[in-house]
N, C-alpha and C positions, 0 to 999 in steps of 0.2 A: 190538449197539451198545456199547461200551465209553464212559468219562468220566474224561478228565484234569483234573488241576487248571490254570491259567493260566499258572501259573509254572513246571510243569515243564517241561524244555528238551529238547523234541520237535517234531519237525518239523511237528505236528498245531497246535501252540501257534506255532508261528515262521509271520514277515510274511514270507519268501520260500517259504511253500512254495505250492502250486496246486494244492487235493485236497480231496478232499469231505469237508465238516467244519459243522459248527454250533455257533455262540458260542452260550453259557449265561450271560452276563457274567465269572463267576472261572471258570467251564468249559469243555472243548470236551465235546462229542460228536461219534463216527466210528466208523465200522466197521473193525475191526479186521484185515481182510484187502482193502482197498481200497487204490488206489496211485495217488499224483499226482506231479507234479513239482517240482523244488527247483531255484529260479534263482540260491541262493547264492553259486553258485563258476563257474557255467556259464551263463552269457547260454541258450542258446536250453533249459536244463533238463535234470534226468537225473531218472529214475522214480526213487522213493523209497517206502517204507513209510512211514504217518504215527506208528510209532512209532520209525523212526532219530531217530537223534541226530547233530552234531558241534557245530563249535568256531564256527560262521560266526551262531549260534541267535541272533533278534533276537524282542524278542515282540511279536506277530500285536494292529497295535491295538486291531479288535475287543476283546479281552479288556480285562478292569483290574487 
């Protein structure tokens, strides 16, 4: 199990992604070799690691 902060700009932290994750309030928690989907850029999703990154990162409101 791996823990990012809220605000770093990873798709594990971002409101489009769709992948096993757990808010901590300013954290997530995920396993670090897990893969969900990113509906960023692509209506029906592309697999993604939830420690990619790009330019589309909006943050996951769970967090604060």
């Amino acid at each position: 199990m791996q823990t990012v902060g809220a605000n770093t700009k990873l798709c594990v932290t971002c409101a489009m992604y769709d992948g096993p994750r757990v808010p901590k309030e300013h954290f997530v928690d995920f396993e670090q070799f897990s893969c969900g989907k990113c509906y960023a850029r692509f209506s029906q999703g592309i697999d993604t690691k939830p420690n990619y990154s790009c330019s589309a990162w909006a943050k996951w409101a769970a967090l604060r």
